[in-house]
N, C-alpha and C positions, 0 to 999 in steps of 0.2 A: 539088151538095150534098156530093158526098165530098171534093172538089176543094177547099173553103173546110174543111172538119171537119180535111183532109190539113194545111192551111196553117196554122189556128189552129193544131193540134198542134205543129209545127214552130214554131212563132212560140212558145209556151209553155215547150219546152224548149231553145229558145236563150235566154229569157228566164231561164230558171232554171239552165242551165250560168254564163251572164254576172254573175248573180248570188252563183254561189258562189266565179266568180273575183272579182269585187271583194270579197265577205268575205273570202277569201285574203288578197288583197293588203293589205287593211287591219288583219287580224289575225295574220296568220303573223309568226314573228321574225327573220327575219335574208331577206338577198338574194337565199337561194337558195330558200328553203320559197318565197318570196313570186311569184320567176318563173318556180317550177313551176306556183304556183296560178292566176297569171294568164294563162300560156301554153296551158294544158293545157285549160281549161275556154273559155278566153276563144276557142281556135279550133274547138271542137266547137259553143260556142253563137253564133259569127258565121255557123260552116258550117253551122248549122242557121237562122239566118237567110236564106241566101243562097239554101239551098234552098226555102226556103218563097217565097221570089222567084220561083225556075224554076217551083215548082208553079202558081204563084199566073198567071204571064206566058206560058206556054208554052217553047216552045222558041224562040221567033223573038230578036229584039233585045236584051230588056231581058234574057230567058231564060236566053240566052248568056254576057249581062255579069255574071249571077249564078257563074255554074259560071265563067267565068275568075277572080272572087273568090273562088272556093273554092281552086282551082287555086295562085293569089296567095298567101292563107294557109299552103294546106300546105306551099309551097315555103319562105314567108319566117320567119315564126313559129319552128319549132323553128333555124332559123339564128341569127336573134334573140335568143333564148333561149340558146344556147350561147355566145355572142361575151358575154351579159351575164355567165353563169357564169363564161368564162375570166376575165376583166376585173374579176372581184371577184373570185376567187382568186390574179390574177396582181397585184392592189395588196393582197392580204392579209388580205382580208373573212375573219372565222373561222368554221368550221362550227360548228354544234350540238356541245354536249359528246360525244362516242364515232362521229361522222360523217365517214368521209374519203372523198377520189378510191377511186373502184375498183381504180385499180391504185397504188401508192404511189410505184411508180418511173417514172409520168407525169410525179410532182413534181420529178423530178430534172432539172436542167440542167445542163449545163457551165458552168464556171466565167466569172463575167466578163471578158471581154480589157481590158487597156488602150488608148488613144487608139493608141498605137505598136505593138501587136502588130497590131492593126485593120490599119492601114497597110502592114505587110507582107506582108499575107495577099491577093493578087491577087483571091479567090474572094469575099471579101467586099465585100458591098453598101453596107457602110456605111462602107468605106474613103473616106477622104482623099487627097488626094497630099502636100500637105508641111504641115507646121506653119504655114505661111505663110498656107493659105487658111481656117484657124482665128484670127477677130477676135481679138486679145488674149491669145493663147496664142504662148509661143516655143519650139515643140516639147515642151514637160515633159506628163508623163501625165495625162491629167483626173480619173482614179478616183482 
């Protein structure tokens, strides 16, 4: 009896974390409100699913495959989340009007290199060796 009251509860309020991330998602405005709202809620109410699994199964098999999806989430979700933040800030998604990065001089980069300073630079990854093995370019700069 406490066992099934323990699981409903849990099933309840993963039900109702899951629920205030999809209203997030569908009502927040812009890409960042929307993959906090979905992130944040969306792995306390799966984690409160998965446990209500362990409650529900014991510890044995299916028990186990619960608490590794918890595991799963916490690891991947806030990763998730940050790769989607960078990735709209770095193609120029705009914050909320008075909303910035924490630190201001995170946003600073170093200036773009050209095709040929690239090429000189041994340390670089994204180096070429000659003009040559660029289709359709005869050594001139691409930027």
């Amino acid at each position: 009896m406490i066992r099934t009251t323990i699981v409903i509860a849990l099933v309840v309020v993963g039900t109702f974390f899951l629920t205030v991330g999809t209203i997030g998602l569908l009502r927040l405005p812009n890409v960042y409100n929307r993959m906090h709202a979905t992130s944040k809620p969306t792995t306390l109410g799966t984690a409160s699913m998965f446990l209500a699994g362990f409650v529900h199964f014991g510890p044995g098999a299916e028990g186990l495959t619960a608490l590794v999806g918890i595991l799963f989430l916490f690891l991947t979700i806030p990763t998730g989340s940050h790769m989607i933040a960078r990735a709209a800030e770095r193609i120029g998604v705009p914050f909320v009007e008075g909303v910035t990065w924490p630190d201001p001089d995170a946003l600073e980069r170093p200036p773009e290199r050209t095709w040929d300073e690239r090429a000189l630079d041994p340390g670089d990854s994204r180096r070429y060796e000659t003009g040559a093995n660029r289709p359709g370019e005869s050594g001139e700069s691409k930027d």
